[in-house]
C-alpha positions as semicolon CSV with decimal commas, in nm:
position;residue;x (nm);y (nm);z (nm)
1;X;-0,211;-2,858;1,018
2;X;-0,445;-2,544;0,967
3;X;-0,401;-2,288;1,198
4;X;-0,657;-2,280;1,460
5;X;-0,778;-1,929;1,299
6;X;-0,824;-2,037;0,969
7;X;-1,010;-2,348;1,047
8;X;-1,249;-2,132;1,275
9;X;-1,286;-1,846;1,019
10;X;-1,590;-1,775;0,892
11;X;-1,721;-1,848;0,491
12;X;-2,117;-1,634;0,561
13;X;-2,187;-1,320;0,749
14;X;-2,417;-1,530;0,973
15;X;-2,090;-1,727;1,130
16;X;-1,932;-1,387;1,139
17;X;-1,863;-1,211;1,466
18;X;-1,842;-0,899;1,555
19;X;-1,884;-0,549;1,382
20;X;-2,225;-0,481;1,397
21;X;-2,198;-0,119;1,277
22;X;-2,136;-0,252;0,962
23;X;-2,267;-0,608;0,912
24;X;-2,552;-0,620;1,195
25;X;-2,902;-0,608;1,098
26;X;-3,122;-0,369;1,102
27;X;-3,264;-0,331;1,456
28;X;-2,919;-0,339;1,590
29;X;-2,735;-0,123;1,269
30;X;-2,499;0,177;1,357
31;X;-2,348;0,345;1,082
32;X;-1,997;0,440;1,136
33;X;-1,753;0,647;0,882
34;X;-1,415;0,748;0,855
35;X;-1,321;1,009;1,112
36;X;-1,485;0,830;1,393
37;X;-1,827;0,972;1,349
38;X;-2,130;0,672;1,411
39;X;-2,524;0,748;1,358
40;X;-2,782;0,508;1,470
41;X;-3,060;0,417;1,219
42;X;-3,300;0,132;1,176
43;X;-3,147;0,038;0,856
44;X;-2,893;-0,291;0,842
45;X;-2,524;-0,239;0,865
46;X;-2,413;-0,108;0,514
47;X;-2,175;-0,404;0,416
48;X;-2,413;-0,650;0,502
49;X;-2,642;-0,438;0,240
50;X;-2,398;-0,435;-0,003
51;X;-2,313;-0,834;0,047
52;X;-2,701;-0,905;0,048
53;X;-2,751;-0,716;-0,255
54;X;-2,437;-0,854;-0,430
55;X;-2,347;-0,500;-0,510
56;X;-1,989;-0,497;-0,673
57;X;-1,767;-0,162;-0,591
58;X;-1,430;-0,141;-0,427
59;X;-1,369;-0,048;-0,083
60;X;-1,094;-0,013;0,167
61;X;-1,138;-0,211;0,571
62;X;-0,931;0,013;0,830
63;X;-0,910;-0,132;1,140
64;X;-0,671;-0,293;1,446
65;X;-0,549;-0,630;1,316
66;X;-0,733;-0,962;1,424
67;X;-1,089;-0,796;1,418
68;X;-1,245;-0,972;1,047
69;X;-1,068;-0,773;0,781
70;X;-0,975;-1,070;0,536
71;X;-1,293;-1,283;0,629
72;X;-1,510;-0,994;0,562
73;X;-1,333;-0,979;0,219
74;X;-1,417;-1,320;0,132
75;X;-1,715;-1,363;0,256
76;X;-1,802;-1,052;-0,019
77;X;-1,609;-1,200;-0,293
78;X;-1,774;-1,559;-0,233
79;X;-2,129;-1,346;-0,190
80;X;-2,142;-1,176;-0,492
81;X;-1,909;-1,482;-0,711
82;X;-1,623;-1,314;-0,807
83;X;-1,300;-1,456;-0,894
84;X;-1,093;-1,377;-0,563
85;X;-0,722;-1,319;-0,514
86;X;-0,506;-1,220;-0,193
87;X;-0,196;-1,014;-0,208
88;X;0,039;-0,846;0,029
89;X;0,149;-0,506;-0,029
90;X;0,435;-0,617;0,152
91;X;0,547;-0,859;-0,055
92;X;0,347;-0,781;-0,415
93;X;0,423;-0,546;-0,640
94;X;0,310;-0,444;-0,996
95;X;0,436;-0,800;-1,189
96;X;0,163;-0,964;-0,953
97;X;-0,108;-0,722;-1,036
98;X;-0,003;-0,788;-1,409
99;X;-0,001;-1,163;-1,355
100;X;-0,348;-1,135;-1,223
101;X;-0,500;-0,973;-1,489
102;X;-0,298;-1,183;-1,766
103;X;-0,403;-1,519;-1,627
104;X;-0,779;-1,422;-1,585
105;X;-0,855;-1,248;-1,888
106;X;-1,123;-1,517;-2,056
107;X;-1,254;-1,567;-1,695
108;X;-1,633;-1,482;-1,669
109;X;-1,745;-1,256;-1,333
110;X;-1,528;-1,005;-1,176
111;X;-1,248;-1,001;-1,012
112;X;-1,161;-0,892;-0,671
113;X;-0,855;-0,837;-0,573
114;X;-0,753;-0,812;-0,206
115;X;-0,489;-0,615;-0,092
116;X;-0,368;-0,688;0,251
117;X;-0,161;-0,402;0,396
118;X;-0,235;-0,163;0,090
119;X;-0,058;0,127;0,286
120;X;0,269;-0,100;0,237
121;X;0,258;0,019;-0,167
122;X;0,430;0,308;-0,282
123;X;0,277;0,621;-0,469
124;X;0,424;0,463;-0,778
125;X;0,216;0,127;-0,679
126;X;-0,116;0,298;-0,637
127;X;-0,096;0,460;-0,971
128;X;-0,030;0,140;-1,145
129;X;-0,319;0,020;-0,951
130;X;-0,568;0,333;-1,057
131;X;-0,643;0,274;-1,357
132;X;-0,737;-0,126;-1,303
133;X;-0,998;-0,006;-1,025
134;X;-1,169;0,282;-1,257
135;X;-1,236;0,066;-1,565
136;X;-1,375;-0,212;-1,352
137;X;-1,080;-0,476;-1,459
138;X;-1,038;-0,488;-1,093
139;X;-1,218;-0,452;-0,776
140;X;-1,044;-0,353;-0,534
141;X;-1,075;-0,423;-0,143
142;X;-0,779;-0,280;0,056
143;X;-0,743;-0,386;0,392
144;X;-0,484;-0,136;0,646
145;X;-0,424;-0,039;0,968
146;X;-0,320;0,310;0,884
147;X;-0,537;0,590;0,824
148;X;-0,600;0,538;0,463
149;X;-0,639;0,926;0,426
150;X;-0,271;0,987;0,457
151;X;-0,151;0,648;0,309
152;X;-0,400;0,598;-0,036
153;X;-0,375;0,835;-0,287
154;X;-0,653;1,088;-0,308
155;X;-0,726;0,917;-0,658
156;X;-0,757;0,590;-0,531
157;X;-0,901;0,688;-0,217
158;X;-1,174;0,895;-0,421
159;X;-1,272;0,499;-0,609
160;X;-1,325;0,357;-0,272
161;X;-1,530;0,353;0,000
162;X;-1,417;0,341;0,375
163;X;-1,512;0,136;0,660
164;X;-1,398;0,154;0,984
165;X;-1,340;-0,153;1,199
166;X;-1,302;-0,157;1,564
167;X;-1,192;-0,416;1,847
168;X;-1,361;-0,709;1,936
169;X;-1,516;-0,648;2,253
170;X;-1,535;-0,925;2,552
171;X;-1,841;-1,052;2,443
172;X;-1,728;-1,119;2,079
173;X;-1,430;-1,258;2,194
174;X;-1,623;-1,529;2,408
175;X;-1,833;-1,626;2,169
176;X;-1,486;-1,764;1,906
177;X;-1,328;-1,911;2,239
178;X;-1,652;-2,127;2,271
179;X;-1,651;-2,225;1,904
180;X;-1,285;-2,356;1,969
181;X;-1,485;-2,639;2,152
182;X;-1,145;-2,673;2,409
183;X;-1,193;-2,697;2,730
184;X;-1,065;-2,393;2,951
185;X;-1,207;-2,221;3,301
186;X;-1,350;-1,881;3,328
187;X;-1,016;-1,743;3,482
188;X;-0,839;-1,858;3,168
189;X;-1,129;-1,738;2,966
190;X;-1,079;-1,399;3,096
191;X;-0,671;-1,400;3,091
192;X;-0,710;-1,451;2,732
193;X;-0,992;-1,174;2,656
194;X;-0,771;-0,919;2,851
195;X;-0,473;-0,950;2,694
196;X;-0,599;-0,976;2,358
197;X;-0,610;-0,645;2,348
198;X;-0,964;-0,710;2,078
199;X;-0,753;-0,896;1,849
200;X;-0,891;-1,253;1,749
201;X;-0,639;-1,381;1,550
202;X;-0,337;-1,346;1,827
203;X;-0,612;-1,501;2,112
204;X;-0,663;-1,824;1,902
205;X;-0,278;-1,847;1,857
206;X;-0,202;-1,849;2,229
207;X;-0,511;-2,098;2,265
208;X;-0,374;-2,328;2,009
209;X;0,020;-2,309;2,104
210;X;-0,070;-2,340;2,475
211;X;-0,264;-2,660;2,362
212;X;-0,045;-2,773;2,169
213;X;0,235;-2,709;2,418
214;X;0,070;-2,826;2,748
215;X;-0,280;-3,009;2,643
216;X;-0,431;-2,812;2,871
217;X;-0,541;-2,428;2,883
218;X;-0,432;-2,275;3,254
219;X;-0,326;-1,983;3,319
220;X;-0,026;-2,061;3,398
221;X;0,019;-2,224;3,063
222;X;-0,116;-1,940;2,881
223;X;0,196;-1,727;3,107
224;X;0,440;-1,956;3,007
225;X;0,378;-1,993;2,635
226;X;0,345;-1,597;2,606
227;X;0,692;-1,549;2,776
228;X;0,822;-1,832;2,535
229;X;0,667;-1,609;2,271
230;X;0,813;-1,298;2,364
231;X;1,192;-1,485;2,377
232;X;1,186;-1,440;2,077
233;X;1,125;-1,060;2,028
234;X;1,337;-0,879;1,776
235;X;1,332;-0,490;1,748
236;X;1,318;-0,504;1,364
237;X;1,099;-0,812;1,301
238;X;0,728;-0,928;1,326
239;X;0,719;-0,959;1,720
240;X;0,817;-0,613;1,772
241;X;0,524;-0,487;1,569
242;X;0,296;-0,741;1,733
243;X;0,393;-0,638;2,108
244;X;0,333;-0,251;2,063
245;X;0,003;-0,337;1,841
246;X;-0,060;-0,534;2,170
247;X;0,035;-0,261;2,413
248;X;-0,151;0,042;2,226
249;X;-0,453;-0,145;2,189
250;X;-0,470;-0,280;2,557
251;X;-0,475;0,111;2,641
252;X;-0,761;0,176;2,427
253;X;-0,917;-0,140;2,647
254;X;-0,802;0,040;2,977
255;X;-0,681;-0,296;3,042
256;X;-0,383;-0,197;3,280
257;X;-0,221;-0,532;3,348
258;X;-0,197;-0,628;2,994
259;X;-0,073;-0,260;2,937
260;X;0,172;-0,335;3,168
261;X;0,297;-0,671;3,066
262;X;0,390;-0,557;2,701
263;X;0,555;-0,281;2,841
264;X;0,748;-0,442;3,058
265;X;0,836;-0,719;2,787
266;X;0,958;-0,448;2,573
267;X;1,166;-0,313;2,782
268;X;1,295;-0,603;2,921
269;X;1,373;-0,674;2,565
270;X;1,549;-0,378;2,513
271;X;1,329;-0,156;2,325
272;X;1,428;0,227;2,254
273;X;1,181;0,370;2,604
274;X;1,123;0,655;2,380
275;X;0,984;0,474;2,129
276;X;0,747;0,286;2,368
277;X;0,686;0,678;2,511
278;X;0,615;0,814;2,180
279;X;0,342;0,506;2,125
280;X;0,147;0,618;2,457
281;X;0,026;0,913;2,307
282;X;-0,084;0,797;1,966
């Protein structure tokens, strides 16, 4: 079956939560940049202008994971009817771009390209990419979380433009528990917002394994599928990257506990304490 996640995620702007700086409307639009920097105006959020207007340039999403990147991406492609295709810098390299652009060539509309984890290509990578994005073969949407100042290319960089995405706060987060339609109690509501740590996609993934687990959301089901979870923590592999994305942004939060259960599952796990140290003053 579908991940819970997918099935929830939305295809319009007006299913999609969160990020109002960039997607609200205008009496509740605040402008935010790269660098940190927010203005209010009375203007709507500038994606959502862009996406209303079916305006076609390339752009890069920086932001925590779980917070919309990839459903804001589609949600543009599908907007302004482009031919849409997902890879992973992790995994992709130039014979995929190539493959891309081979396939499509008597397609009519553009195509839009997204590149999930763009900071994962190489210098050589990018510059294979360049000249796709400035004769308008591709349009690029690059989605990191990694400053893309130090991790694009300045020529790339210069072709896009930069939004910055931020947590989802508690009220965000309530609203996609409630659209799971399951059945949990405010304690177990609230478990699940704090150690979220803002990220959507890991809170409907303890909602569906506890579920699917238990058939019931408690919180001492939630406790006992997260430990089961973190059993299976390896220093070098997707867990370990999880758990500190988990720990750093439940700082941000000032969400203590949470804080303080990653950290202790990380040690517990055996994780280099200077490594954890080093993370606690990013």
């Amino acid at each position: 079956m579908e991940p819970l996640a997918n099935r929830l995620r939305p295809t319009s702007l007006n299913q999609f939560i969160g990020q109002e700086h960039l997607v609200g409307h205008a009496r509740n639009a605040t402008h935010s940049v790269a660098g940190g920097k927010a203005c209010k105006g009375n203007s709507a959020g500038p994606l959502r202008v862009a996406i209303e207007q079916k305006h076609l340039f390339s752009f890069i999403l920086w932001g925590p994971p779980g917070v919309g990147k990839t459903t804001l991406a589609q949600i543009y492609a599908k907007a302004i009817g482009a031919n849409f295709f997902i890879l992973s810098a992790v995994s992709a390299g130039k014979d995929d771009i190539r493959k891309i652009l081979e396939e499509t060539g008597e397609l009519l509309g553009p195509r839009v390209l997204f590149l999930d984890e763009i900071h994962r290509f190489n210098k050589s990578q990018q510059d294979f990419l360049l000249p796709y994005v400035e004769s308008g073969r591709l349009t690029l949407i690059g989605a990191t979380t990694e400053n893309p100042s130090f991790e694009v290319i300045p020529a790339l960089l210069s072709r896009c433009r930069v939004f910055v995405l931020e947590d989802l706060n508690e009220k965000d987060l309530k609203i996609i528990l409630k659209r799971t339609k399951i059945v949990m109690d405010k304690e177990s509501i609230d478990w699940l917002i704090s150690m979220s740590g803002g990220d959507a996609r890991q809170m409907l993934a303890m909602v569906e394994n506890t579920q699917s687990l238990y058939g019931k959301i408690t919180i001492d089901n939630l406790t006992q599928t997260l430990q089961s979870k973190f059993l299976r923590y390896d220093r070098a592999g997707e867990e370990h990257y999880n758990t500190i994305s988990a720990f750093i942004k439940s700082m941000r939060a000032s969400q203590p506990d949470a804080a303080l259960y990653y950290m202790s599952r990380m040690i517990a796990s055996g994780e280099d304490p200077v490594f954890i140290a080093r993370r606690m003053v990013v």
